[in-house]
C-alpha positions as CSV (number, residue, x, y, z in Angstrom):
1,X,-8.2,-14.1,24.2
2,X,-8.6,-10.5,24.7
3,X,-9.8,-8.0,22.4
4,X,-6.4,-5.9,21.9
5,X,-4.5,-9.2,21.9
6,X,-6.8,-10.8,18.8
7,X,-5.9,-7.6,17.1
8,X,-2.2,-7.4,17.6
9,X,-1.3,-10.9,16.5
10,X,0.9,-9.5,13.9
11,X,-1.0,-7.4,12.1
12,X,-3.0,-10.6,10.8
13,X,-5.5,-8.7,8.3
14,X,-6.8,-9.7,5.4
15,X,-7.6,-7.0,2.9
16,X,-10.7,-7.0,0.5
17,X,-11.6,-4.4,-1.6
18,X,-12.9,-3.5,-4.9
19,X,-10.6,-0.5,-6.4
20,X,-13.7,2.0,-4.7
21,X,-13.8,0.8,-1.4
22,X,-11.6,-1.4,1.1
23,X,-11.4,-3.2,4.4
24,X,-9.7,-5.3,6.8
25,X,-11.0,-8.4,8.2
26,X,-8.8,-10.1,10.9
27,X,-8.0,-13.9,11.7
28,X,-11.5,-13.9,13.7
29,X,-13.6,-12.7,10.7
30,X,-14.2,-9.5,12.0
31,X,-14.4,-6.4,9.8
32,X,-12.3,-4.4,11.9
33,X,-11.3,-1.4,9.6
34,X,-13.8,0.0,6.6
35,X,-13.5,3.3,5.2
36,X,-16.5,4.2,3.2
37,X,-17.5,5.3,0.4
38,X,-13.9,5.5,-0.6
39,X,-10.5,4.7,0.4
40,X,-9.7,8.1,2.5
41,X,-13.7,8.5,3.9
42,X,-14.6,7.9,7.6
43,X,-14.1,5.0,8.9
44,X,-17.9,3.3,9.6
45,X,-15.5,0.3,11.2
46,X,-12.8,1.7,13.1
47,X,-11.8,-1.0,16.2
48,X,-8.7,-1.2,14.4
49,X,-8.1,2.2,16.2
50,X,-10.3,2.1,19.4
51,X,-8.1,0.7,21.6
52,X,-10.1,-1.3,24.3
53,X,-13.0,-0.2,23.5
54,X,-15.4,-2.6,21.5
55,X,-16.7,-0.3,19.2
56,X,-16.4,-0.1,15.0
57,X,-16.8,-3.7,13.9
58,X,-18.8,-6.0,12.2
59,X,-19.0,-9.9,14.1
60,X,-19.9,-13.4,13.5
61,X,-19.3,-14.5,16.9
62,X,-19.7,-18.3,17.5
63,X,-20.6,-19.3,21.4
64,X,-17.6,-22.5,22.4
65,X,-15.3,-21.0,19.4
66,X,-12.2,-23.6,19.6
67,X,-10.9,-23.3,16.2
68,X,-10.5,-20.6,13.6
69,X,-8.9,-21.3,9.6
70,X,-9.1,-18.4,7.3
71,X,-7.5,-17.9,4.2
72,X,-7.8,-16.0,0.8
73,X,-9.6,-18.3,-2.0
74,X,-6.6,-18.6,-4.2
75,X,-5.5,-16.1,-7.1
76,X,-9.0,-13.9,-5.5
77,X,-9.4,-10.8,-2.8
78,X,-12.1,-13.2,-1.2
79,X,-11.7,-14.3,2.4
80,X,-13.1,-17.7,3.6
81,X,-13.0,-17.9,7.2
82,X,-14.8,-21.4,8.9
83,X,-15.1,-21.1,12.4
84,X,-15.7,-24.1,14.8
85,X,-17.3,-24.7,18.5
86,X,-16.9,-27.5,21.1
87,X,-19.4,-29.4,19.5
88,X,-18.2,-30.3,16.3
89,X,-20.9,-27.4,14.8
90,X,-19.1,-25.0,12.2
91,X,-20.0,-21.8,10.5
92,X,-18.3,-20.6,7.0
93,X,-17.6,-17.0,6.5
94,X,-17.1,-15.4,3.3
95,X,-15.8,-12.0,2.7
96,X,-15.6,-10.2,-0.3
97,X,-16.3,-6.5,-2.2
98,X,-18.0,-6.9,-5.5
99,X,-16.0,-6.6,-8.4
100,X,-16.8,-7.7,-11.9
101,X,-17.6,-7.2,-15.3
102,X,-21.1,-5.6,-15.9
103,X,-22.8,-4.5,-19.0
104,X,-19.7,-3.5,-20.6
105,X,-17.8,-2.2,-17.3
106,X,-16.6,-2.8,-13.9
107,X,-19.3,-3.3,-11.4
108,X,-17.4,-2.1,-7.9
109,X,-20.1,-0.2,-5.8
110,X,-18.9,0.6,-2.1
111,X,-20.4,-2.3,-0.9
112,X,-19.1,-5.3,1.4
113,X,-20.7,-8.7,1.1
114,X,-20.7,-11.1,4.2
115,X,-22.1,-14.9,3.5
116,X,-22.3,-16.9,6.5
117,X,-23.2,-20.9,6.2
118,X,-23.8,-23.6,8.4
119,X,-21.4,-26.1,7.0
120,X,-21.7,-28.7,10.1
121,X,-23.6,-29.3,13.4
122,X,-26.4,-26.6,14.6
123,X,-23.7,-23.5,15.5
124,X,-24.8,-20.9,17.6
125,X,-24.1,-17.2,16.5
126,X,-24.3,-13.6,17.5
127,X,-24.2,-11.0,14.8
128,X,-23.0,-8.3,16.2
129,X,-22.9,-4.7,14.0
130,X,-21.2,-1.3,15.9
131,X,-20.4,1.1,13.4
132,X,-18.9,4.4,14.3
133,X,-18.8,8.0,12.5
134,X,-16.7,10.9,13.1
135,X,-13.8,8.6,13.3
136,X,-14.5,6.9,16.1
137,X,-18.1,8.0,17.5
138,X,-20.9,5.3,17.8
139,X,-23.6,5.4,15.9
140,X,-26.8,5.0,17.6
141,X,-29.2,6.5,15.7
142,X,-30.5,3.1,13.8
143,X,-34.2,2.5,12.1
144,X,-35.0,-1.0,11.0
145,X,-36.7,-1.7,7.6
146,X,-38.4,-4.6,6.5
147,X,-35.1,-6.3,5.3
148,X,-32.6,-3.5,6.3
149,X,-31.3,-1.5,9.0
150,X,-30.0,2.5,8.3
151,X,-27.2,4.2,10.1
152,X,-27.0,7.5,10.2
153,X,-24.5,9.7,11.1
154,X,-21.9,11.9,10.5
155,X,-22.5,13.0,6.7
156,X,-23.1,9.2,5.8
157,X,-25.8,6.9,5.5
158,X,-24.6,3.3,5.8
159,X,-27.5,0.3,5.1
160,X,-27.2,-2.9,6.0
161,X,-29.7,-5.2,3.6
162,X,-29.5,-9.0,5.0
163,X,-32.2,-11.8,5.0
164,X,-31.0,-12.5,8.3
165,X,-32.8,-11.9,11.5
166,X,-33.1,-7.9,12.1
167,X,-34.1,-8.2,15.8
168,X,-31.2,-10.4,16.3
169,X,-28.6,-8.1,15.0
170,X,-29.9,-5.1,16.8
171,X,-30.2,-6.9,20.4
172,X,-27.4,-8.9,19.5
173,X,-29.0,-11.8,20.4
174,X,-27.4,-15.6,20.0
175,X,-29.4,-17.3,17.4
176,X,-28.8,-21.3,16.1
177,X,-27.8,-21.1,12.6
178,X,-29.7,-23.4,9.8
179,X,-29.3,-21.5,6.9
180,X,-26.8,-19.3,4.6
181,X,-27.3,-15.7,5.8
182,X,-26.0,-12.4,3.8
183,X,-25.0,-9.1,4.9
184,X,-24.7,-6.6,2.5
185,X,-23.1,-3.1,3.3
186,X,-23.4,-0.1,1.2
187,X,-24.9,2.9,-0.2
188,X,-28.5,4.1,1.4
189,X,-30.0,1.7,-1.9
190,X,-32.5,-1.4,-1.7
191,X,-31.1,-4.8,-3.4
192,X,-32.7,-5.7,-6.9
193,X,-33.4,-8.7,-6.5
194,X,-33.6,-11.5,-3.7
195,X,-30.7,-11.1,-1.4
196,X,-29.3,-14.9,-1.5
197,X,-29.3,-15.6,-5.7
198,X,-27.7,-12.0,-5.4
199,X,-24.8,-12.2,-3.1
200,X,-24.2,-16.0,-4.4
201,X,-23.8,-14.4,-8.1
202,X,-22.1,-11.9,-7.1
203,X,-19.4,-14.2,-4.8
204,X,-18.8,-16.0,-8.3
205,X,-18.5,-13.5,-10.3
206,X,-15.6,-11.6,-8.2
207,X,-14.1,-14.8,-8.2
208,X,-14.0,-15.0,-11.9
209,X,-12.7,-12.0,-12.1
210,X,-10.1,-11.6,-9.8
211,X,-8.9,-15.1,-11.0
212,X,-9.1,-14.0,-14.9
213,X,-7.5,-11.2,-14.2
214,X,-4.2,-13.0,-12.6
215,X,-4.0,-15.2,-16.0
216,X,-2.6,-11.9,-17.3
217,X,-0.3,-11.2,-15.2
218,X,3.8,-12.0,-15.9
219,X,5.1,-13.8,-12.7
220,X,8.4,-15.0,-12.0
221,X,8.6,-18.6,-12.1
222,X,9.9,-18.3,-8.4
223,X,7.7,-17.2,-5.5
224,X,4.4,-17.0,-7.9
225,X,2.2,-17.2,-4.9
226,X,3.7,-14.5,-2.8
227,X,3.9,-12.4,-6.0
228,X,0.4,-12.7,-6.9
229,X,-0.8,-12.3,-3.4
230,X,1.6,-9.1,-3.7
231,X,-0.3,-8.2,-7.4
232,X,-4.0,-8.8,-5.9
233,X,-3.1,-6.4,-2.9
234,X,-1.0,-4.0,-5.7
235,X,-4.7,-3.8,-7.8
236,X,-6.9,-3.2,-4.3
237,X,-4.8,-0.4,-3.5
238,X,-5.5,1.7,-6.7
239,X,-8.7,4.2,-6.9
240,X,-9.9,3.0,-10.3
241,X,-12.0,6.4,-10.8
242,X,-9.0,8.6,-10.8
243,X,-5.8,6.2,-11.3
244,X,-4.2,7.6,-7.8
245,X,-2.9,4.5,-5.8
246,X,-3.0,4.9,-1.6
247,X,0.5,4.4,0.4
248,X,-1.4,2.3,2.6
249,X,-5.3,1.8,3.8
250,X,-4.7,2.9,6.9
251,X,-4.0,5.7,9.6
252,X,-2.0,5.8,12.9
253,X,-0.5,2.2,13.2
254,X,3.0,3.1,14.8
255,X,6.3,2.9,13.0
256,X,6.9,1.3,15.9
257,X,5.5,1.0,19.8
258,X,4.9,4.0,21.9
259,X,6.6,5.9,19.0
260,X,3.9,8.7,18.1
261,X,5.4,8.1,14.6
262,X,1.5,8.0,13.6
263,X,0.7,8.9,10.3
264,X,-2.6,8.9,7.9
265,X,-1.2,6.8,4.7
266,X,-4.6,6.9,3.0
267,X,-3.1,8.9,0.3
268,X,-0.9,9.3,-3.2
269,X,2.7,10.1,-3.0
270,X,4.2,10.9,-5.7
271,X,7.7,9.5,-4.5
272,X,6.0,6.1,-5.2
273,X,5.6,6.5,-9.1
274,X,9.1,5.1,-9.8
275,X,8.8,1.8,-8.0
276,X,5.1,1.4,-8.5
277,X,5.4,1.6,-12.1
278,X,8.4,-0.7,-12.0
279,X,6.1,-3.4,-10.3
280,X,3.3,-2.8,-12.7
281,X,5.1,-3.0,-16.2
282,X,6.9,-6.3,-14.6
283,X,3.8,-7.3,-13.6
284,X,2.4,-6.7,-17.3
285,X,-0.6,-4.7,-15.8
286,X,-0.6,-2.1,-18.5
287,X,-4.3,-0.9,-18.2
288,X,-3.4,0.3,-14.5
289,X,0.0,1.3,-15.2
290,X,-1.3,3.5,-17.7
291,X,-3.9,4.7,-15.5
292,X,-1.8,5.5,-12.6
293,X,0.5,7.4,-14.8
294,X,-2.2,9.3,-16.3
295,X,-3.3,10.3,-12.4
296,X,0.4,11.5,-11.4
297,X,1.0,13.4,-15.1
298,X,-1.9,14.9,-14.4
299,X,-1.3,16.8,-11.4
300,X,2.6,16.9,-12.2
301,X,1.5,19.3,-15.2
302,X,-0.3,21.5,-14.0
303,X,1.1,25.2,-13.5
304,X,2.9,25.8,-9.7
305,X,5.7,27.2,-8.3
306,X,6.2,23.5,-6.6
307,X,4.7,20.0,-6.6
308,X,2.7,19.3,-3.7
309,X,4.2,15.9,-2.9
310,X,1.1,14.0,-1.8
311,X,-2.8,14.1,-2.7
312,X,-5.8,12.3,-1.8
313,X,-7.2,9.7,-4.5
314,X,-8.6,12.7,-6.0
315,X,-5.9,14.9,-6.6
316,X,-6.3,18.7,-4.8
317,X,-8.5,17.6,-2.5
318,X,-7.5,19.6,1.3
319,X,-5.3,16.8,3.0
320,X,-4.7,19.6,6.4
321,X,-3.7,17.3,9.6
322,X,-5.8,16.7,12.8
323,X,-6.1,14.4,15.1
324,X,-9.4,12.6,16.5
325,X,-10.2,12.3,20.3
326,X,-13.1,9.6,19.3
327,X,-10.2,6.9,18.9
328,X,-7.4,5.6,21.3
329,X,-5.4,4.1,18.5
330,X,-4.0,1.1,17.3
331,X,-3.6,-1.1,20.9
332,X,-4.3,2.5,22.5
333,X,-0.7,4.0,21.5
334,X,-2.7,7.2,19.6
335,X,-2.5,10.1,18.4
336,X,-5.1,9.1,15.4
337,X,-4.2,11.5,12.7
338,X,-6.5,12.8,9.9
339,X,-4.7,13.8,7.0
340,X,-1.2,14.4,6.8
341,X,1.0,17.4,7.2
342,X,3.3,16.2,4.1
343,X,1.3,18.3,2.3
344,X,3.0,21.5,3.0
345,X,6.4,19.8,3.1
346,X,9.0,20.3,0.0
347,X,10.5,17.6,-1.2
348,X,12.8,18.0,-4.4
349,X,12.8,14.2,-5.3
350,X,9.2,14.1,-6.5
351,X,10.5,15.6,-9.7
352,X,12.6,12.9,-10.4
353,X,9.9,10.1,-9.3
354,X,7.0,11.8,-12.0
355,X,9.5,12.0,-15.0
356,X,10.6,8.2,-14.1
357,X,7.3,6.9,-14.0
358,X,6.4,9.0,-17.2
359,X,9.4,7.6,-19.1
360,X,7.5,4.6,-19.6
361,X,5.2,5.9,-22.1
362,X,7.5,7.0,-24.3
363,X,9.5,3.2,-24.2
364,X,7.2,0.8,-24.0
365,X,4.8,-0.2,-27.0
366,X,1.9,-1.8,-25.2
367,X,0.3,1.1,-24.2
368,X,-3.0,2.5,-25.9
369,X,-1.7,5.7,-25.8
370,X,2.5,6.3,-26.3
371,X,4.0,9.4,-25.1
372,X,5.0,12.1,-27.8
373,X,5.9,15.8,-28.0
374,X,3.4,17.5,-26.4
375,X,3.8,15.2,-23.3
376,X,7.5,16.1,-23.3
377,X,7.1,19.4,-23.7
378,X,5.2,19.3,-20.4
379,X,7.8,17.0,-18.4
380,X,10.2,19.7,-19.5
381,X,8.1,21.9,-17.0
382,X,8.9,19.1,-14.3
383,X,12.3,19.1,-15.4
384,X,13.0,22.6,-15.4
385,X,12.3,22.4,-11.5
386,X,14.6,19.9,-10.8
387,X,17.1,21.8,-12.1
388,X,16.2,24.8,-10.5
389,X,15.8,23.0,-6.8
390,X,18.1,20.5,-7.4
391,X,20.8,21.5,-4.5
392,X,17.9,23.3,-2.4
393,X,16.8,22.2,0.7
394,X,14.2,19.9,1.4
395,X,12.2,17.4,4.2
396,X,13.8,14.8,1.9
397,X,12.2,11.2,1.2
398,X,11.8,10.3,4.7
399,X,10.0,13.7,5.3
400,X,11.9,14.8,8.2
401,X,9.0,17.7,9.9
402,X,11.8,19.7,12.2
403,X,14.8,19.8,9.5
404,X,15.8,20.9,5.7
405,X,18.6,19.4,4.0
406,X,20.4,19.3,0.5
407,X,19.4,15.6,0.8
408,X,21.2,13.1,-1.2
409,X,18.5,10.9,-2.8
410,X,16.5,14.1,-3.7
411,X,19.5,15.5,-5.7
412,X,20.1,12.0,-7.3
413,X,16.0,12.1,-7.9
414,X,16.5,15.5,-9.9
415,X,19.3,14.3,-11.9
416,X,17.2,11.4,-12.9
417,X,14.8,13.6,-14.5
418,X,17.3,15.4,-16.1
419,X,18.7,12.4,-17.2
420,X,15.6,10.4,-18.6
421,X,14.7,14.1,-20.2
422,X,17.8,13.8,-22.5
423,X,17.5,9.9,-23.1
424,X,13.1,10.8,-24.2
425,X,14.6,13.9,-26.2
426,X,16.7,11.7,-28.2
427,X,13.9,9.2,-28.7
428,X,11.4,12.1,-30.3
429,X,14.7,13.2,-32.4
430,X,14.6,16.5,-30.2
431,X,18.6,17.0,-30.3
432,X,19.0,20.2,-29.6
433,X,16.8,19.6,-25.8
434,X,18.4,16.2,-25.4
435,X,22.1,18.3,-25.4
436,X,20.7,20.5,-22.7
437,X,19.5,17.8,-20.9
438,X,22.6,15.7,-21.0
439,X,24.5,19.0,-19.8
440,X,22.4,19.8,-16.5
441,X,22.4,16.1,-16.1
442,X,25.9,15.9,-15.7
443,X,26.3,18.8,-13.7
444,X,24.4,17.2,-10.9
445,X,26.3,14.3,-10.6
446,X,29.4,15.3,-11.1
447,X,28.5,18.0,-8.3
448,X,26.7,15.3,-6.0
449,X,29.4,12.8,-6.2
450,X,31.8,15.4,-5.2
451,X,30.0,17.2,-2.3
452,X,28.0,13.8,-1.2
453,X,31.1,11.7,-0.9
454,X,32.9,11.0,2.4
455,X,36.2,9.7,1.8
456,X,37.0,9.1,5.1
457,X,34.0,6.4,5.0
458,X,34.0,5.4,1.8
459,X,30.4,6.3,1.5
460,X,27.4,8.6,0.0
461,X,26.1,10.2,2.6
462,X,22.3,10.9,3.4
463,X,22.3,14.6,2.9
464,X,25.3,16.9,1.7
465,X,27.6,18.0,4.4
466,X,26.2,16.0,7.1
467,X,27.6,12.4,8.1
468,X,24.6,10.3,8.6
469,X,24.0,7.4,6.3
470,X,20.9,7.0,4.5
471,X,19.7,3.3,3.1
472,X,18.0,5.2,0.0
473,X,21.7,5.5,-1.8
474,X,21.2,1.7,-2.4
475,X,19.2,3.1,-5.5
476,X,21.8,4.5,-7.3
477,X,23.0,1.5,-9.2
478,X,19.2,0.6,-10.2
479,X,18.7,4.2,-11.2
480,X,21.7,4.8,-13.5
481,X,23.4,7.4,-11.2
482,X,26.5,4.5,-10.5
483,X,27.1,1.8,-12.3
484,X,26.7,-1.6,-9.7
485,X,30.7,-2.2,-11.0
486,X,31.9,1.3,-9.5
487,X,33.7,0.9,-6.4
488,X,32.1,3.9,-4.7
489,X,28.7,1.9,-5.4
490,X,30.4,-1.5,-3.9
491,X,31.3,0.8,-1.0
492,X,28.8,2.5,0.3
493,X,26.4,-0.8,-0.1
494,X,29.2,-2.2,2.4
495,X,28.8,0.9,4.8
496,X,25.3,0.9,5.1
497,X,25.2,-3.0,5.5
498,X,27.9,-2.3,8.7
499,X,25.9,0.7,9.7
500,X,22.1,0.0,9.1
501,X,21.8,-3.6,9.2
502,X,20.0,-4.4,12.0
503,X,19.1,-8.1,12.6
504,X,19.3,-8.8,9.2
505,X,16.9,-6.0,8.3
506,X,18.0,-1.9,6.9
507,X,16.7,0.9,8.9
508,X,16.1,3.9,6.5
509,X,18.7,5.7,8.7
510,X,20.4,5.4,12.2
511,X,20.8,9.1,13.4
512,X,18.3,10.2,15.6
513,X,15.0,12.5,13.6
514,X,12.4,15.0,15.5
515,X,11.2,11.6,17.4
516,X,14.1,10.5,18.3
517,X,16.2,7.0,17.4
518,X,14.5,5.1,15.2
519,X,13.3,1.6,16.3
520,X,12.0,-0.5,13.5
521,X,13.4,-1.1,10.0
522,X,11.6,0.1,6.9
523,X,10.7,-3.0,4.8
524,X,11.2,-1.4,1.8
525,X,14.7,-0.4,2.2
526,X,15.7,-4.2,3.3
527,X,14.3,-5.5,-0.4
528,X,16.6,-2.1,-2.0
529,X,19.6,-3.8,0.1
530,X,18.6,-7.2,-1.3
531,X,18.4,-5.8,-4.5
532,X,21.6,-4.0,-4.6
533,X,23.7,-7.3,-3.0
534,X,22.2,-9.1,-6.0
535,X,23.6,-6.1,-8.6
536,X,27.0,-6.9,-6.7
537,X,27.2,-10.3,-7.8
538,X,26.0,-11.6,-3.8
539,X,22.9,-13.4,-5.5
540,X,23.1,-16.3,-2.8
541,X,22.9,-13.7,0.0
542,X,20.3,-12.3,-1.5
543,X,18.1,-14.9,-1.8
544,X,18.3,-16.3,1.3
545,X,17.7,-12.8,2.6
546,X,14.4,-12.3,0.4
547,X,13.4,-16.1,1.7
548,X,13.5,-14.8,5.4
549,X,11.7,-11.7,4.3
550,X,8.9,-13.4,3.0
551,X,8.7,-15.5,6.1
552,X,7.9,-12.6,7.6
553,X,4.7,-11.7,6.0
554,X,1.7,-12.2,7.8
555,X,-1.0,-14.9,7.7
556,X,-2.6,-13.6,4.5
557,X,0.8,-12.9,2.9
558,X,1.0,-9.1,3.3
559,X,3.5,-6.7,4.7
560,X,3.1,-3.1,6.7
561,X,5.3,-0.3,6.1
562,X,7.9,-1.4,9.3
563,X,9.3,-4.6,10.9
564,X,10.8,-4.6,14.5
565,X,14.5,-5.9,13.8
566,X,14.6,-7.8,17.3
567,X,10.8,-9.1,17.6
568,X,10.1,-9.2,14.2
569,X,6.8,-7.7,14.6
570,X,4.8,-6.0,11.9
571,X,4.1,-2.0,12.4
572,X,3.1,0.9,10.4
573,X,0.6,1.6,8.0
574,X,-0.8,-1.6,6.4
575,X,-0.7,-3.2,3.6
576,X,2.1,-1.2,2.3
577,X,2.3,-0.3,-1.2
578,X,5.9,0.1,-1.3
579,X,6.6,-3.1,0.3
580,X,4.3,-5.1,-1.3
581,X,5.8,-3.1,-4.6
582,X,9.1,-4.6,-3.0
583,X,8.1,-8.3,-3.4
584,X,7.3,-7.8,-6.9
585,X,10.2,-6.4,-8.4
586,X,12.6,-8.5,-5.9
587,X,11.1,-11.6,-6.9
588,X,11.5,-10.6,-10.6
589,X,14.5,-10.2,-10.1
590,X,16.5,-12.9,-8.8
591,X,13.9,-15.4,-9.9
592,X,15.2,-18.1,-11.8
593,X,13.7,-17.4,-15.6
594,X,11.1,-19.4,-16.8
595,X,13.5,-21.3,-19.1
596,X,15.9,-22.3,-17.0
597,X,12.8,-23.8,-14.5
598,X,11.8,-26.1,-17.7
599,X,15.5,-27.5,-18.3
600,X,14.9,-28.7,-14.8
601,X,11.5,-30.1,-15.0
């Protein structure tokens, strides 16, 4: 098997991660993708994006490999991978990022922890370590320590502490294995204590807590695996320092083939609030709901003439797009972009997105801290823009670059805040702000239903004025705009099914953008079209659509952003929040409850 066809095999990655750092092994257990120190850093393992070129990985290659199992240790972000030769000799790899309690709080250095055993046989390996800088140049400037080896470049310093063999790793030489080796990637810092009791401890210990930490969780009774594999992968792609929670962990994986649709995902939207929160307070996962809310409302609140729809994990960082000539891209179909021009885009439903996520701490009673008037006052700000900008132009949710429109969802997204405005108001007592609220509130819908509507159809279009559909207006039930009894709600769910179903899956739109037609389906918009044929009464339907859905996760039971509606192969930016966001609030709700599961039992 070649090297671009081991990578391709449907974007078979495992993630591990730690909430600091993250990476992606593959079905081979290579590290293959590693962006360090944090989440949006350099990539020090980059063959994800090289193309043919074998650079940017970390190897345990096994001479007369005939067999490969890899899997997550259950309810854990750990990876056991046992590779096996001709000979009966096999080799267990474990992968994992150190994550557990420590002296009163969470140990999660940017570190990556490899163990390797012999579990059968005398195997022969190769350790093989290429790390890259500059996303995407080699490193070669390597000094070897006593029980270390130092890369240097670029602006980072990555060491590699092991008790393995150094002159092996650095001439790559094949070596019989008849011990447990560790590799330990981090920070330019020596180990505390020896290498093996270390990494052991440390393997247990994220165990522990990984698996403690599911016990907390509310699951569905139905689909509890692929909702806690959804919940693990939910939790790894949140920045614990600052709250902010990434789109994806990657960059430049294609919407679909030969598309140039290549974007960096390594970032916050703000468009995600609504339906990340929704995952989390189903999931019960107050302590990061609370924290991700804390990371939007902070830099929803502060003074500006509009929100800046997207930030790194630390908010205000420069996000300004380029593009790398040091990597081909994913199977060589580049650009590679750095950063992402989203930043400079205007997109009126953001507004919407911040005051919906933020509703949820003036409703629900868990949290440490509730919302009150103060907090209000400051959505009001947020508020006051949606009303302003409310029938403005905009790139709209699917950021169009070459285009503004008076786009549908953005309108219905500023209504929203209006409307959970007024319904907060009238929780503090405010009466007098939650009248003005209810006023503007209704004068966006009634306006939007009456502009958006084509009769002729039967349908909401995507933007006012134009007649292209848009699979966001699936929302509107779920967000209050229609009720799922309304016939113009029944009807414009049965438009887009005619019109956007493709294969069984819902393309965000149909109309050709600044690419072109559009190619592959957006996996979040088929679980809204699930979701809104279960609101219709179509619960069969549903299911057995969700079912076929989950089929189509990969090996580790994760989802990129798109699916091909004819191959059904994975593309985009991966793992993707919002689909993985999808799986959790879909399986909530057209589970079974948890009552009705014991009158069968």
């Amino acid at each position: 098997m070649n090297a671009s066809a081991s990578i391709a095999a449907n974007m078979d990655f495992a993630l591990i991660g730690n909430c600091q750092t993250a990476a992606l092994v593959d079905r081979r257990a290579r590290i293959v993708w590693w962006c360090f120190p944090r989440f949006d850093s350099d990539p020090v393992f980059s063959r994800l994006l090289a193309g043919d070129e074998e650079k940017g990985f970390c190897e345990v290659a096994l001479s007369d490999l005939v067999e490969v199992k890899t899997q997550y240790l259950r309810n854990t972000a750990v990876v056991e991978t046992v590779l096996t030769d001709s000979r009966g000799g096999s080799v267990r790899v474990t992968d994992f990022a150190p994550r557990f309690d420590l002296f009163g709080r969470i140990y999660r250095a940017p570190q990556i922890v490899r163990r390797i055993e012999p579990i059968a046989g005398l195997p022969r390996i190769t350790i093989r370590v290429r790390p890259t800088c500059n996303y995407g140049q080699p490193i070669d400037a390597v000094s070897v320590g006593s029980h270390h080896l130092r890369y240097v470049g670029g602006s980072n310093v990555m060491r590699l502490t092991t008790d393995a063999p150094l002159s092996y790793i650095v001439a790559e030489t094949v070596f019989p294995l008849n011990r447990t080796l560790n590799l330990v990637f981090g920070q330019d810092d020596p180990l505390r204590s020896m290498i093996d009791d270390q990494c052991r401890e440390f393997l247990e210990r994220t165990c522990d807590h990984w698996r403690e930490w599911v016990r907390h969780l509310n699951v569905p009774f139905e689909w509890q695996s692929a909702v806690v594999r959804a919940a693990i992968t939910l939790r790894l792609c949140a920045y614990e320092d600052t709250g902010g929670i990434v789109a994806a962990h990657t960059t430049s994986i294609p919407e679909a083939p030969g598309s140039s649709r290549n974007w960096d995902y390594r970032y916050c939207w703000l468009r995600d609030a609504y339906f990340v929160v929704q995952a989390l307070n189903r999931l019960g996962a107050t302590q990061m709901m609370e924290s991700y809310i804390e990371y939007f409302t902070t830099i929803a609140t502060r003074d500006s003439a509009a929100l800046q729809p997207v930030h790194g994990v630390v908010p205000f960082a420069a996000l300004d797009e380029t593009t790398t000539p040091n990597l081909k891209g994913f199977l060589g179909q580049g650009p590679v972009r750095i950063g992402n021009q989203a930043v400079e885009q205007i997109q009126h439903d953001v507004y919407g997105s911040v005051v919906l996520g933020a509703a949820q701490m003036f409703i629900d009673e868990r949290l440490v801290r509730m919302g009150d008037a103060a907090l209000f006052a400051e959505l009001e700000a947020v508020g006051e823009k949606a009303w302003k900008f409310a029938f403005e132009p905009d790139a709209g949710i699917w950021e169009y670059r070459g285009r503004a429109r008076v786009h549908t969802y953005s309108v219905a997204l500023c209504w929203a805040a209006c409307d959970r405005l007024a319904r907060i108001a009238q929780r503090l007592g405010i009466a007098d702000r939650a009248g003005e609220w209810t006023t503007r509130a209704q004068t966006i819908r009634n306006r939007l239903l009456h502009e958006a509507w084509d009769e002729q159809r039967g349908a909401l279009t995507g933007a006012v004025g134009w007649p292209d559909l848009d699979a966001s207006v699936l929302l509107f039930a779920e967000l209050g705009l229609l009720s799922s009894d309304d016939p113009r709600f029944r009807s414009a769910c049965e438009a887009i099914g005619r019109e956007l179903l493709r294969n069984g899956r819902i393309m965000r739109y149909a109309a050709a953008d600044d690419f072109g037609l559009p190619e592959t389906a957006f996996l979040a918009c088929s679980f809204w079209y699930i979701d809104a044929l279960a609101q219709l009464g179509r619960r069969d339907e549903a299911r057995e659509m969700f079912e076929d859905l989950l089929a189509r996760r990969n090996h580790f039971g994760l989802l990129s952003e798109d699916i091909h509606p004819e191959t059904g192969e994975l593309w985009g930016n991966f793992p993707q929040t919002y689909s993985m966001a999808g799986i959790i609030n879909t399986a909530t709700k057209l589970s079974s409850s948890w009552e009705e599961a014991w009158r069968c039992v």
